[in-house]
PDB file of N, CA, C and O in Angstrom:
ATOM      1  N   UNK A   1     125.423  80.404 105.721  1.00  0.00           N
ATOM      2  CA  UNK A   1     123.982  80.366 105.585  1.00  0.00           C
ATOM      3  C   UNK A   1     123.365  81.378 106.546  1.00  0.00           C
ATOM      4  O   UNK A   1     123.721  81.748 107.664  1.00  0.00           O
ATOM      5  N   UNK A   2     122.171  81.764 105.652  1.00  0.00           N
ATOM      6  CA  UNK A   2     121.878  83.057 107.194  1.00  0.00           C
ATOM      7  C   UNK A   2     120.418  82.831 107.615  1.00  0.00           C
ATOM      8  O   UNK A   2     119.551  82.477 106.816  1.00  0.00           O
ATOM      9  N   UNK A   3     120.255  83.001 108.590  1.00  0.00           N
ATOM     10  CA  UNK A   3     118.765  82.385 108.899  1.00  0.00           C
ATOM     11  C   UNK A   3     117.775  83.838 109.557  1.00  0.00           C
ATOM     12  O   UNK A   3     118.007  85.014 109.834  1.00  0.00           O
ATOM     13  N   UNK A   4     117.169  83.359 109.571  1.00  0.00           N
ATOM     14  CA  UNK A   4     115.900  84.833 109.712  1.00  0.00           C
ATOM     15  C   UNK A   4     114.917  84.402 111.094  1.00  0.00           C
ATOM     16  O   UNK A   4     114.384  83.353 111.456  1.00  0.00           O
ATOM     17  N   UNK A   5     115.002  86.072 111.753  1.00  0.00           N
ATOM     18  CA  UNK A   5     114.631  85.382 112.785  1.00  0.00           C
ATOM     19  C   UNK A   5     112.719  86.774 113.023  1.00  0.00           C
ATOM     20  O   UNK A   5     112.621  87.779 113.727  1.00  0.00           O
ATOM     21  N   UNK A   6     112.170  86.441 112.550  1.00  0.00           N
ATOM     22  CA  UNK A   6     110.980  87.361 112.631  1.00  0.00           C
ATOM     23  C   UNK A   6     110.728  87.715 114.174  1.00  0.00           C
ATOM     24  O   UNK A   6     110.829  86.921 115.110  1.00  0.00           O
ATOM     25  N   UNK A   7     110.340  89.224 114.256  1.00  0.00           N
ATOM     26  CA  UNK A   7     109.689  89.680 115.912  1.00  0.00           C
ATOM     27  C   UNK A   7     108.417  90.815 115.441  1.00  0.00           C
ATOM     28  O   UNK A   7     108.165  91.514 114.460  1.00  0.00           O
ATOM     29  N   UNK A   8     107.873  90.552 116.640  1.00  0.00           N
ATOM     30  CA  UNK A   8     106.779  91.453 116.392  1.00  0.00           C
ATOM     31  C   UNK A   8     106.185  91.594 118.047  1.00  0.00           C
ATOM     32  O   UNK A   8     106.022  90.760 118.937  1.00  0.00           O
ATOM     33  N   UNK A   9     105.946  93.162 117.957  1.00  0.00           N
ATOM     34  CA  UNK A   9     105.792  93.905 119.249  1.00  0.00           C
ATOM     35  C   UNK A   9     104.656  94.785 119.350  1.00  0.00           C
ATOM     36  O   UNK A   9     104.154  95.358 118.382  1.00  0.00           O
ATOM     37  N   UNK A  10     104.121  94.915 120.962  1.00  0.00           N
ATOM     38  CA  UNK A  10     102.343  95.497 120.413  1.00  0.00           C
ATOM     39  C   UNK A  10     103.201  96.376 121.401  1.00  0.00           C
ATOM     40  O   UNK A  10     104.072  95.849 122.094  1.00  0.00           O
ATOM     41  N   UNK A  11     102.875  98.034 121.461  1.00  0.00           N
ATOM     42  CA  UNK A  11     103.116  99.040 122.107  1.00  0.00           C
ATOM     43  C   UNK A  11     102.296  99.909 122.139  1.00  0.00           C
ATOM     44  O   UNK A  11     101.818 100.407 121.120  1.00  0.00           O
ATOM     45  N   UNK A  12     101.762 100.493 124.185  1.00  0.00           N
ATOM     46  CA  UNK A  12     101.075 101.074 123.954  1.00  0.00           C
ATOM     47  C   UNK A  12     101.139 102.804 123.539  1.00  0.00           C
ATOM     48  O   UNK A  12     101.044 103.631 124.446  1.00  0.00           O
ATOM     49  N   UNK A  13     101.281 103.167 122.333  1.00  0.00           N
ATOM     50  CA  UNK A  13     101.854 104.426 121.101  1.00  0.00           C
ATOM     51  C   UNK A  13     101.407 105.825 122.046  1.00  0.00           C
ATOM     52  O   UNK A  13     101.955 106.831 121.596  1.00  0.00           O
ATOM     53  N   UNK A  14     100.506 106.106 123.291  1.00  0.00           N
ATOM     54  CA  UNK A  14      99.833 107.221 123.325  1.00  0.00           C
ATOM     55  C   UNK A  14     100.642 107.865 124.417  1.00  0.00           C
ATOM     56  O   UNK A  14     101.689 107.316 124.760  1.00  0.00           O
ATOM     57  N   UNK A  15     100.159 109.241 125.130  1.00  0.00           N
ATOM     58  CA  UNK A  15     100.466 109.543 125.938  1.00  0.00           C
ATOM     59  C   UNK A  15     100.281 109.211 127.140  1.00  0.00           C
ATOM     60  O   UNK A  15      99.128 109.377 127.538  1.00  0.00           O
ATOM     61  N   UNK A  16     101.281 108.645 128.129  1.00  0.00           N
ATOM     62  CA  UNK A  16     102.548 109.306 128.106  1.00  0.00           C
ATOM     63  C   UNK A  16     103.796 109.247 127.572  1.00  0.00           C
ATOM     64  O   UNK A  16     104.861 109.859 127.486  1.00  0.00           O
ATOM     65  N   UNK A  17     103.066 107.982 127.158  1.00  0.00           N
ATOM     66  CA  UNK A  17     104.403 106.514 126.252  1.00  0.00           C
ATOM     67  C   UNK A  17     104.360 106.878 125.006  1.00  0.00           C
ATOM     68  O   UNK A  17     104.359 105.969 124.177  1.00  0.00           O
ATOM     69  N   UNK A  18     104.321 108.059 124.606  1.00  0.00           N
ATOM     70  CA  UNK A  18     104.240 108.363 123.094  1.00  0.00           C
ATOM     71  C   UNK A  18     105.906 108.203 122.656  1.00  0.00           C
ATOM     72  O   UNK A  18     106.713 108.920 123.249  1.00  0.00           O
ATOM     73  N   UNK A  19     106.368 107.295 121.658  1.00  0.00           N
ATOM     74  CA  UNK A  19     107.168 107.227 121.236  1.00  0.00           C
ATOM     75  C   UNK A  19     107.348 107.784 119.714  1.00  0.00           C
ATOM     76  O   UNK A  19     106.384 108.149 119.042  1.00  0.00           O
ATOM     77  N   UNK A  20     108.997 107.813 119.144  1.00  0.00           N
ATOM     78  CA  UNK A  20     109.314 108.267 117.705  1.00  0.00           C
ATOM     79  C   UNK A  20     109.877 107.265 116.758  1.00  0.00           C
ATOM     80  O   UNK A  20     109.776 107.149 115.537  1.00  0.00           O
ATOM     81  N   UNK A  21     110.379 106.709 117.493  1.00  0.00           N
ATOM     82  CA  UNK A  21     111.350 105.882 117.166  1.00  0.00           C
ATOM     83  C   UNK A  21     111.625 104.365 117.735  1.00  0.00           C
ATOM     84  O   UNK A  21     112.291 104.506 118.760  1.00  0.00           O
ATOM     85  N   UNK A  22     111.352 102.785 117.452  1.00  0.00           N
ATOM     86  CA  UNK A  22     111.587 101.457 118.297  1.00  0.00           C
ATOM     87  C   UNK A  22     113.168 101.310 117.419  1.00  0.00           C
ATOM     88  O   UNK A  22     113.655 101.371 116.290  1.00  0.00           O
ATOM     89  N   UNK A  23     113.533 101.065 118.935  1.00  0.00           N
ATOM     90  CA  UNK A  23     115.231 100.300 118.702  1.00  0.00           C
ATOM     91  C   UNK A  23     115.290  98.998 119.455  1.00  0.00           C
ATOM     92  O   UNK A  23     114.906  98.692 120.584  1.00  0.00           O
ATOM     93  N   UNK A  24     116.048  98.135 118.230  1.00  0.00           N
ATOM     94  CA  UNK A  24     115.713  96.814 118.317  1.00  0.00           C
ATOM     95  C   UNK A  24     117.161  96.280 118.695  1.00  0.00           C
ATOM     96  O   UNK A  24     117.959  96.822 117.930  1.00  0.00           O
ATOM     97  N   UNK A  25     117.621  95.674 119.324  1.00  0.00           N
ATOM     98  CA  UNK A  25     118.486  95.052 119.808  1.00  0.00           C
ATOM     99  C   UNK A  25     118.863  93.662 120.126  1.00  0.00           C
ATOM    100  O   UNK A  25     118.138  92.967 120.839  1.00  0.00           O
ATOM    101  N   UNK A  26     120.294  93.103 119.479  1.00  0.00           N
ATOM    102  CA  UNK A  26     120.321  91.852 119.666  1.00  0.00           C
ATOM    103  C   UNK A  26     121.519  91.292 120.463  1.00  0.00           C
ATOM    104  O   UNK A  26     122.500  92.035 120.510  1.00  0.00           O
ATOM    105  N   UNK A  27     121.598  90.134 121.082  1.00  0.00           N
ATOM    106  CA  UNK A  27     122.793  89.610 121.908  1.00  0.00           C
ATOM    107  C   UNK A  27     122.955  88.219 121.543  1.00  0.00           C
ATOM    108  O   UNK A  27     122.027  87.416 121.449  1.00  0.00           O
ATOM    109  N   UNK A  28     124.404  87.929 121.304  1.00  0.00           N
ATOM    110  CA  UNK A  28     124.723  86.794 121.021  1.00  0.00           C
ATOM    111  C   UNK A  28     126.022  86.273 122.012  1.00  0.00           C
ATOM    112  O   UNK A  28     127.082  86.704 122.464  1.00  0.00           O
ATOM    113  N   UNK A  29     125.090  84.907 122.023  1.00  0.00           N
ATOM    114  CA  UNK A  29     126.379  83.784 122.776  1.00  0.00           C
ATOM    115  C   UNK A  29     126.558  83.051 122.642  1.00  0.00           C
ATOM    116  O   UNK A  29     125.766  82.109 122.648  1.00  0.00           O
ATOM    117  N   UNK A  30     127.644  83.013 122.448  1.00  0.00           N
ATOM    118  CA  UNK A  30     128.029  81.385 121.788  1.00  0.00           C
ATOM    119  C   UNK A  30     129.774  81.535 122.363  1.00  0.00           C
ATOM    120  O   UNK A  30     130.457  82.521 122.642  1.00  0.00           O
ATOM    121  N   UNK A  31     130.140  79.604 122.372  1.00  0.00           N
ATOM    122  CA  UNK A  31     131.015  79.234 123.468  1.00  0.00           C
ATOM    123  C   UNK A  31     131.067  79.997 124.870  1.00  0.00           C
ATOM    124  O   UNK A  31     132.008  80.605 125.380  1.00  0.00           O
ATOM    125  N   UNK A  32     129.855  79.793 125.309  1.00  0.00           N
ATOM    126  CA  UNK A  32     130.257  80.078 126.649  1.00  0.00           C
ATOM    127  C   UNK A  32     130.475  81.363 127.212  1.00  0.00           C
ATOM    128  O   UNK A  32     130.454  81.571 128.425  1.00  0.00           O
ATOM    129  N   UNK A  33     130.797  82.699 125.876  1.00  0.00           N
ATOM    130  CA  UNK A  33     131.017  83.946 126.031  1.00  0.00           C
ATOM    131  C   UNK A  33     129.897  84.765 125.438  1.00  0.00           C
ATOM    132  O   UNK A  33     129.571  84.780 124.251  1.00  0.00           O
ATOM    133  N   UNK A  34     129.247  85.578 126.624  1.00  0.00           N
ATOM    134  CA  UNK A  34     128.009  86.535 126.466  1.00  0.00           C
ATOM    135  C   UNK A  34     128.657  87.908 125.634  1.00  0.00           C
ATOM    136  O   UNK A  34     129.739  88.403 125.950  1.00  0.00           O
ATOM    137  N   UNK A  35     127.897  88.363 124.653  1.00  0.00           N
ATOM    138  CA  UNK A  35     128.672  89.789 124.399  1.00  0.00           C
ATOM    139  C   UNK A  35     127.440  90.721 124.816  1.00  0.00           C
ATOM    140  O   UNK A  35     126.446  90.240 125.360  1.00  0.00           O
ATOM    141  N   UNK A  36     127.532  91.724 124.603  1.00  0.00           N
ATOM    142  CA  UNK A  36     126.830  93.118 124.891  1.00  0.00           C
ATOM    143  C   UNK A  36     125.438  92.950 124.177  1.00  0.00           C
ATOM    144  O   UNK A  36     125.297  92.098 123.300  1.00  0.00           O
ATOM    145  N   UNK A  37     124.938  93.355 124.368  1.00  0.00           N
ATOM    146  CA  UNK A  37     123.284  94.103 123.559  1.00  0.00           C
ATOM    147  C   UNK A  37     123.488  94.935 122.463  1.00  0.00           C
ATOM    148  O   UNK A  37     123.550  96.130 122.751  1.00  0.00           O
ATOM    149  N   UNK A  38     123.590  94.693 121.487  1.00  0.00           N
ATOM    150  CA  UNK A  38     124.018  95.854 120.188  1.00  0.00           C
ATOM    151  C   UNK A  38     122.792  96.322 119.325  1.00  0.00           C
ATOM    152  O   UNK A  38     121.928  95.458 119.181  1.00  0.00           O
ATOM    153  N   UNK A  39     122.579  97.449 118.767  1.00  0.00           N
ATOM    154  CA  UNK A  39     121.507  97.932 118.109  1.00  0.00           C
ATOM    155  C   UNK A  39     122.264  97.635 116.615  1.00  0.00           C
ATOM    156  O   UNK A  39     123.381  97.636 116.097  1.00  0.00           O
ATOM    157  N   UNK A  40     120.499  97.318 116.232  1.00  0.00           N
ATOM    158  CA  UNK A  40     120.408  96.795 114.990  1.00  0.00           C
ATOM    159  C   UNK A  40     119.917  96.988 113.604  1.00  0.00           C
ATOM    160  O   UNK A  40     120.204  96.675 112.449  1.00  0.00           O
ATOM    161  N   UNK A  41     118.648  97.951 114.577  1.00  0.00           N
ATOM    162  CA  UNK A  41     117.903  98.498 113.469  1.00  0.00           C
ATOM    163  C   UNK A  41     116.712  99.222 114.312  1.00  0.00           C
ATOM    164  O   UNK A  41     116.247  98.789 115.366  1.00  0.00           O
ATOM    165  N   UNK A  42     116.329 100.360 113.666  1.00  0.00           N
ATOM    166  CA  UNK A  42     115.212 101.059 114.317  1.00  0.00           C
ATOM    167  C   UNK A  42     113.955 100.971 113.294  1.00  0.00           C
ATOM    168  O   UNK A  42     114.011 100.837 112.071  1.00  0.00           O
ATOM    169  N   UNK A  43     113.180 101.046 113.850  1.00  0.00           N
ATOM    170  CA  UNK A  43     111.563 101.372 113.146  1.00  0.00           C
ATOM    171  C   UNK A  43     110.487 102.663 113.735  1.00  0.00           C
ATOM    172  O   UNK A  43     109.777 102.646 114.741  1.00  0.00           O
ATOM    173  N   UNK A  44     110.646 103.639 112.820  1.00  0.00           N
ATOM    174  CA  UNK A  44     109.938 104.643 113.136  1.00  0.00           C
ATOM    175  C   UNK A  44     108.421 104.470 113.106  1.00  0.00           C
ATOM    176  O   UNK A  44     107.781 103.894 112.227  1.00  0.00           O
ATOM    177  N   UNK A  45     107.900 105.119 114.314  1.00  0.00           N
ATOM    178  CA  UNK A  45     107.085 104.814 115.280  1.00  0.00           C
ATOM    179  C   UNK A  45     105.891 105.955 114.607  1.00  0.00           C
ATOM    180  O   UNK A  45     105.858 107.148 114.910  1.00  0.00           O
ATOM    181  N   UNK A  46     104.905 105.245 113.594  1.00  0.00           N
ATOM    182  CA  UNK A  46     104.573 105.851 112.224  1.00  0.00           C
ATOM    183  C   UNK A  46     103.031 105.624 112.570  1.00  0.00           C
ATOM    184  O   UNK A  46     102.217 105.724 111.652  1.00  0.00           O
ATOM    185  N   UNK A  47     102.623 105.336 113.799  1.00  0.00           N
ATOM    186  CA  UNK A  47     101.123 105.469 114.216  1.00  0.00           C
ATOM    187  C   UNK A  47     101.059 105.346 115.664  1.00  0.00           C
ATOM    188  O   UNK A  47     101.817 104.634 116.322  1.00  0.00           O
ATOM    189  N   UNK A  48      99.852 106.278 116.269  1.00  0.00           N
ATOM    190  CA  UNK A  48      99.649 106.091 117.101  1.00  0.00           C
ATOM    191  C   UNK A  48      98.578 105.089 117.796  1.00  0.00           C
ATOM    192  O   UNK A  48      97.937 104.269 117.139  1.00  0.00           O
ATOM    193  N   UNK A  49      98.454 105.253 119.226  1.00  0.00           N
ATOM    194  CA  UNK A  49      97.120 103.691 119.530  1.00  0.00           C
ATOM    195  C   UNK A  49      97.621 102.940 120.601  1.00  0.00           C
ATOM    196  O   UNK A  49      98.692 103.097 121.189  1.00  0.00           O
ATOM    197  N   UNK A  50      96.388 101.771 120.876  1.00  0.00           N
ATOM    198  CA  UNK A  50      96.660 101.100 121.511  1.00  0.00           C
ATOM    199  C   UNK A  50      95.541  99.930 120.973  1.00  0.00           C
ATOM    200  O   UNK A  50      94.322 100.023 120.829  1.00  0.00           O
ATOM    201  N   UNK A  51      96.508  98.743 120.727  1.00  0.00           N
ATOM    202  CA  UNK A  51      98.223  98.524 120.566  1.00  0.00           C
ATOM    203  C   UNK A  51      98.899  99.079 118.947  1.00  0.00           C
ATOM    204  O   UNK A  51      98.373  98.549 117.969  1.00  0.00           O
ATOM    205  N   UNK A  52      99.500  99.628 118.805  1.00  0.00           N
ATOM    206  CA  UNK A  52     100.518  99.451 118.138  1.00  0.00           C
ATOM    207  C   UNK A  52     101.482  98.098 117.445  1.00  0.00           C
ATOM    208  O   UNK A  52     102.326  97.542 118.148  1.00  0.00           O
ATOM    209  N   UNK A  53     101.310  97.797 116.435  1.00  0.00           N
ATOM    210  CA  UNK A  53     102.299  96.614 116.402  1.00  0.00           C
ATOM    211  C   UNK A  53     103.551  96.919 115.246  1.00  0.00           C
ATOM    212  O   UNK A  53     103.654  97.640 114.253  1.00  0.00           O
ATOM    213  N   UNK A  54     104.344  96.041 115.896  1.00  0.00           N
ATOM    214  CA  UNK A  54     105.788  96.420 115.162  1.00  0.00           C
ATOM    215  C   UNK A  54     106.146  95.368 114.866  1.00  0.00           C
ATOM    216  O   UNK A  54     106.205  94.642 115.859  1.00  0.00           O
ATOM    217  N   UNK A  55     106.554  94.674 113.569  1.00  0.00           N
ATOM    218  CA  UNK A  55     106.988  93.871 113.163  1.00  0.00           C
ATOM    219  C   UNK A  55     108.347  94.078 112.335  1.00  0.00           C
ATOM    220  O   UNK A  55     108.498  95.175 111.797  1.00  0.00           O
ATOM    221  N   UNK A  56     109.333  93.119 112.196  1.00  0.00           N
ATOM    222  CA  UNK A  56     110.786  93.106 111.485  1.00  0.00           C
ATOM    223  C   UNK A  56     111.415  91.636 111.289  1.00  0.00           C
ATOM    224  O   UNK A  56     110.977  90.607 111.803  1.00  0.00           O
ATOM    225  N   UNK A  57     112.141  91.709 110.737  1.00  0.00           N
ATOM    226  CA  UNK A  57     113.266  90.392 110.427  1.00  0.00           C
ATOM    227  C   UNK A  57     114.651  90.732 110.720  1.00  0.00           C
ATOM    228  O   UNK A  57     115.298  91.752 110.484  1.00  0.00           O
ATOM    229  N   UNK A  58     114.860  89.970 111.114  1.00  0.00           N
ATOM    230  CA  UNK A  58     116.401  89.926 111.661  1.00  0.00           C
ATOM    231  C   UNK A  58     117.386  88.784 110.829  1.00  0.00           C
ATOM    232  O   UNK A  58     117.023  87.610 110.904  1.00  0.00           O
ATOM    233  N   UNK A  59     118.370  89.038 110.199  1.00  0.00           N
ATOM    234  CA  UNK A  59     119.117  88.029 109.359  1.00  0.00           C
ATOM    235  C   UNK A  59     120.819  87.528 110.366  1.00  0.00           C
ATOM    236  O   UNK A  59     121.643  88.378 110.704  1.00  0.00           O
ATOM    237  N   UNK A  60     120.943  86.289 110.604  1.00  0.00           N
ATOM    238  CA  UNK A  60     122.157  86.234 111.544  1.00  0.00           C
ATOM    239  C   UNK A  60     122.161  84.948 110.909  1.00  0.00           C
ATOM    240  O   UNK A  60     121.279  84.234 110.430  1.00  0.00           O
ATOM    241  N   UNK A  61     123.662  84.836 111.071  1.00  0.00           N
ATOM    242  CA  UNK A  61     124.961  84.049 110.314  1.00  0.00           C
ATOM    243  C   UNK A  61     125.278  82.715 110.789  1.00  0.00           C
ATOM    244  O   UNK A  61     125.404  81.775 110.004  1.00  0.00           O
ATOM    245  N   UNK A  62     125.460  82.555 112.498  1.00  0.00           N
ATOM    246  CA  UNK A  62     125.686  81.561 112.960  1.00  0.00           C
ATOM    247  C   UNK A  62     125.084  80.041 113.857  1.00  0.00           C
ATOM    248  O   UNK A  62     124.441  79.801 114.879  1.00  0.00           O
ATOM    249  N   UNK A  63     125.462  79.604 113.228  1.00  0.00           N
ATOM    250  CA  UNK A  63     124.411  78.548 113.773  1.00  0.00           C
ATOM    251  C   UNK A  63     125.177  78.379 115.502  1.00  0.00           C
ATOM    252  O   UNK A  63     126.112  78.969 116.044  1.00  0.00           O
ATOM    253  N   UNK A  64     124.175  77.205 115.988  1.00  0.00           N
ATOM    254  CA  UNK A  64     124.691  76.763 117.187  1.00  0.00           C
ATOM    255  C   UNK A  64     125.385  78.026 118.232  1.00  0.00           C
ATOM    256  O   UNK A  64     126.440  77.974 118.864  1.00  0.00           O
ATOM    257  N   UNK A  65     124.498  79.014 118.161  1.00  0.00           N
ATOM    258  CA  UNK A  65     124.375  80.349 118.689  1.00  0.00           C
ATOM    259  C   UNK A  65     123.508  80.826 119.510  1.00  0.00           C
ATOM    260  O   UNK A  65     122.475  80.904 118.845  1.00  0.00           O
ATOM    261  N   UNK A  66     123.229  81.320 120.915  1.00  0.00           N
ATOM    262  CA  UNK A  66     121.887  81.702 121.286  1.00  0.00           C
ATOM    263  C   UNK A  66     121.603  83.075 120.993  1.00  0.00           C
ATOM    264  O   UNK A  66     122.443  83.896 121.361  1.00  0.00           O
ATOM    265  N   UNK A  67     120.795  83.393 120.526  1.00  0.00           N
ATOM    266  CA  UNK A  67     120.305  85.321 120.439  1.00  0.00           C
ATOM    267  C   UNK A  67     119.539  85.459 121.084  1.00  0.00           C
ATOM    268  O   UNK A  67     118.605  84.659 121.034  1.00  0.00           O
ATOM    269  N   UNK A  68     119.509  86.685 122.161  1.00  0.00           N
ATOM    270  CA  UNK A  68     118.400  87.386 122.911  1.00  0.00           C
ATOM    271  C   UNK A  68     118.207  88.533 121.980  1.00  0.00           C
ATOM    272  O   UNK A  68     119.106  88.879 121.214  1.00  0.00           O
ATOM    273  N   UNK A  69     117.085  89.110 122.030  1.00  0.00           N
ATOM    274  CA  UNK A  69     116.768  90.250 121.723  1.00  0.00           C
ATOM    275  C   UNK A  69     115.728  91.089 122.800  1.00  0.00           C
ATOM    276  O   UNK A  69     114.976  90.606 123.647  1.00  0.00           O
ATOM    277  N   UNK A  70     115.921  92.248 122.518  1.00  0.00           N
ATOM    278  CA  UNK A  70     115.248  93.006 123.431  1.00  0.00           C
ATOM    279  C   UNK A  70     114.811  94.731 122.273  1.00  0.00           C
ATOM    280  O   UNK A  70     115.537  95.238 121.417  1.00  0.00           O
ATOM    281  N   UNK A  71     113.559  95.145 122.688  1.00  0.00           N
ATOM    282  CA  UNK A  71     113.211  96.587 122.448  1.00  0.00           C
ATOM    283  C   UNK A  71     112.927  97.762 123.501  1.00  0.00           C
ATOM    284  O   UNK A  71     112.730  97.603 124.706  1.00  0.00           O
ATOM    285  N   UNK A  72     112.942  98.765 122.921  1.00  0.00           N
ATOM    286  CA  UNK A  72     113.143 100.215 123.720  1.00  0.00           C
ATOM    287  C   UNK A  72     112.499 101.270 123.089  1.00  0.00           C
ATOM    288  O   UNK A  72     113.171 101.895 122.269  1.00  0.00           O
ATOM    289  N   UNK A  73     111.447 101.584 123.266  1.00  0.00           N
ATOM    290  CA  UNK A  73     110.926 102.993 122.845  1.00  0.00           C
ATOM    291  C   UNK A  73     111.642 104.021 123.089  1.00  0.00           C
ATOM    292  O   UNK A  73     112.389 104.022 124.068  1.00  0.00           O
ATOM    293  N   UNK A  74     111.530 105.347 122.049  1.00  0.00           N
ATOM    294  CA  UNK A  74     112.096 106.835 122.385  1.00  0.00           C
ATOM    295  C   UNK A  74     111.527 107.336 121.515  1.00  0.00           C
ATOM    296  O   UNK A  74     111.107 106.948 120.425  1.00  0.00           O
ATOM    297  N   UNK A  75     111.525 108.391 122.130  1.00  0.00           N
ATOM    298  CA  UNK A  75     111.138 109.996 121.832  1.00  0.00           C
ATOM    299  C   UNK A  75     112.471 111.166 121.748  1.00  0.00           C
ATOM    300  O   UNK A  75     113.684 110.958 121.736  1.00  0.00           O
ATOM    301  N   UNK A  76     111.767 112.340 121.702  1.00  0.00           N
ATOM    302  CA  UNK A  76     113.044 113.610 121.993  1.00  0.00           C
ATOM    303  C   UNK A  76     113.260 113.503 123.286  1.00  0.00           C
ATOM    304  O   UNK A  76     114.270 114.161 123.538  1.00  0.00           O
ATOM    305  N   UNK A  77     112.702 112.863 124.531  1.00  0.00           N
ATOM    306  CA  UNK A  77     113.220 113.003 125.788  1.00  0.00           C
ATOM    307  C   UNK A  77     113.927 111.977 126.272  1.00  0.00           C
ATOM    308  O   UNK A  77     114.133 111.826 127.476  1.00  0.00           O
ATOM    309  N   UNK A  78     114.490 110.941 125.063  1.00  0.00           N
ATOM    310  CA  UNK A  78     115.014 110.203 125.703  1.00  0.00           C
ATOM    311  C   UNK A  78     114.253 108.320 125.910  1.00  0.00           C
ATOM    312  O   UNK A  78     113.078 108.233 125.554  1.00  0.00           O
ATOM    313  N   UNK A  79     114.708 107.416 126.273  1.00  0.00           N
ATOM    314  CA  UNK A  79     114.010 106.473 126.234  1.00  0.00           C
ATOM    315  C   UNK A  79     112.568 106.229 127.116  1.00  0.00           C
ATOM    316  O   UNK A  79     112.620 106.664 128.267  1.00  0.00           O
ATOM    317  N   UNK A  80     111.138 105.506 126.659  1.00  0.00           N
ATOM    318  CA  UNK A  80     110.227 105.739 127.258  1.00  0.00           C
ATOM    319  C   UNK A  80     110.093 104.303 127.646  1.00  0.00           C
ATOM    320  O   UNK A  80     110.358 103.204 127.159  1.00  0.00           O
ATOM    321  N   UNK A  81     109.527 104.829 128.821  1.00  0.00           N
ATOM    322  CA  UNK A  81     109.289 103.255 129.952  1.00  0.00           C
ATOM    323  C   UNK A  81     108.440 102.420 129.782  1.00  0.00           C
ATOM    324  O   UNK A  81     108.540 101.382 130.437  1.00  0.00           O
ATOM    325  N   UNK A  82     107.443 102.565 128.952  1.00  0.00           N
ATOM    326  CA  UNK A  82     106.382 101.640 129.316  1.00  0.00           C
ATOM    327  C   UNK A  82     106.954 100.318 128.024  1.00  0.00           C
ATOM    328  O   UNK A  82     106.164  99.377 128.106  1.00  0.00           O
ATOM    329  N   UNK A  83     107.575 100.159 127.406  1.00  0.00           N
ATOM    330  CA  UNK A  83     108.207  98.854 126.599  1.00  0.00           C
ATOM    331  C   UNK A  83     109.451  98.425 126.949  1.00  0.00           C
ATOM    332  O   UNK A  83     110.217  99.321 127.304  1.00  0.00           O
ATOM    333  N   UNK A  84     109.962  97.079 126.952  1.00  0.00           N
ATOM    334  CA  UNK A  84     111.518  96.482 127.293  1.00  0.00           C
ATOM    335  C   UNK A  84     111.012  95.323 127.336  1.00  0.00           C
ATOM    336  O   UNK A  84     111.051  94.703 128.399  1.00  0.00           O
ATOM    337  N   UNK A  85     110.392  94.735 126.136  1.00  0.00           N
ATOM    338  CA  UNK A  85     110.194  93.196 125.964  1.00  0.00           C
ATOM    339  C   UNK A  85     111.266  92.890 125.364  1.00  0.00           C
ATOM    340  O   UNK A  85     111.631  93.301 124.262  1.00  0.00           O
ATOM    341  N   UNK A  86     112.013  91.878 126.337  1.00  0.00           N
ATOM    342  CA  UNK A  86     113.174  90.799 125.723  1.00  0.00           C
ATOM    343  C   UNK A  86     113.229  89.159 125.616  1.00  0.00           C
ATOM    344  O   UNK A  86     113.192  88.489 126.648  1.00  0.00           O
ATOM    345  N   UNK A  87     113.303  88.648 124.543  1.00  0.00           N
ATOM    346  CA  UNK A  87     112.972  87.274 123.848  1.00  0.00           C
ATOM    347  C   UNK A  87     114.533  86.897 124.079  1.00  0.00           C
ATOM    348  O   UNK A  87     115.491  87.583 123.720  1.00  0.00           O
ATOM    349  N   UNK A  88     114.575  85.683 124.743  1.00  0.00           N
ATOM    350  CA  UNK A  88     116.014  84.959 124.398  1.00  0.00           C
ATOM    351  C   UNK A  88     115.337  83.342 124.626  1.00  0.00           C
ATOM    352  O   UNK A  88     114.294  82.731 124.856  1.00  0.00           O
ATOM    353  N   UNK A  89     116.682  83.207 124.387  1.00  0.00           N
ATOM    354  CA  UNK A  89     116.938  81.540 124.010  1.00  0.00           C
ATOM    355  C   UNK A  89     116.781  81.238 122.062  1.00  0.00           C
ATOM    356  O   UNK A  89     116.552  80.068 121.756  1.00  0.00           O
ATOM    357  N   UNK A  90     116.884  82.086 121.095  1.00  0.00           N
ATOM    358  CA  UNK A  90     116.587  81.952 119.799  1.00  0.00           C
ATOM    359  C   UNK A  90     117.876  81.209 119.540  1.00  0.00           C
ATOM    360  O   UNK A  90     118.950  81.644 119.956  1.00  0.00           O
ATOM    361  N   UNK A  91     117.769  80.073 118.844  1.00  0.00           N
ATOM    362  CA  UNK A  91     119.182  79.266 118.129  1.00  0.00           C
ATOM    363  C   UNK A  91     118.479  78.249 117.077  1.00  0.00           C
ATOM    364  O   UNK A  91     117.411  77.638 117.087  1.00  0.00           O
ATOM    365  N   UNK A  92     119.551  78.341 116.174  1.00  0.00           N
ATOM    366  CA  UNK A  92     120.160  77.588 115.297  1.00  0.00           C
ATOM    367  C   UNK A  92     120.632  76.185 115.454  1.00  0.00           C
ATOM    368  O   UNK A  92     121.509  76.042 116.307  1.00  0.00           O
ATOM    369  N   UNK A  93     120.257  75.158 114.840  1.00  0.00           N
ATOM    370  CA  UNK A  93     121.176  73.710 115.405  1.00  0.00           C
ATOM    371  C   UNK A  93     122.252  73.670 114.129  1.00  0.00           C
ATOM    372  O   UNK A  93     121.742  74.150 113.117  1.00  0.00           O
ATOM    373  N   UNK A  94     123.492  73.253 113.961  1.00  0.00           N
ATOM    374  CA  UNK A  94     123.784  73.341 113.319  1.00  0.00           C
ATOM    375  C   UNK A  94     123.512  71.872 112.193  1.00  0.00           C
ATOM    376  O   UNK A  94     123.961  71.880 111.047  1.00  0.00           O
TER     377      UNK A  94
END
């Protein structure tokens, strides 16, 4: 069964924080063992402003699981500082 986990992010889009690109990232733990932060999906960064909002769905498999997620703005120079909102504790009961 796969369950859906909706996020949505306000970013401020202008300079200096002008971004191209949001990369979305998720972490899962379950029994006791943390794994890495893995990218998941990006959303091109298709207006500028303040705020900006970014919305997505996320589809994951296991129940009785915790997911963190976290985002990261970028540009051509590389990742931009002013975003790194990370949501955890998301689970499933089985």
């Amino acid at each position: 069964m796969s369950y859906k986990v909706y996020y949505s992010f306000l970013h401020r889009n202008e300079d200096p924080y002008l971004a191209d690109l949001y990369k979305v990232y998720r972490q899962a733990i379950s029994g006791g063992v943390t794994g890495s932060f893995a990218y998941i999906t990006g959303h091109v960064a298709g207006k500028v402003g303040d705020p900006v909002l970014v919305t997505g769905v996320d589809y994951v498999e296991q129940c009785d699981t915790t997911y963190n997620y976290k985002v990261s703005a970028h540009n051509s120079n590389g990742e931009v500082f002013s975003i790194n909102p990370v949501v955890t504790g998301v689970i499933f009961s089985c």
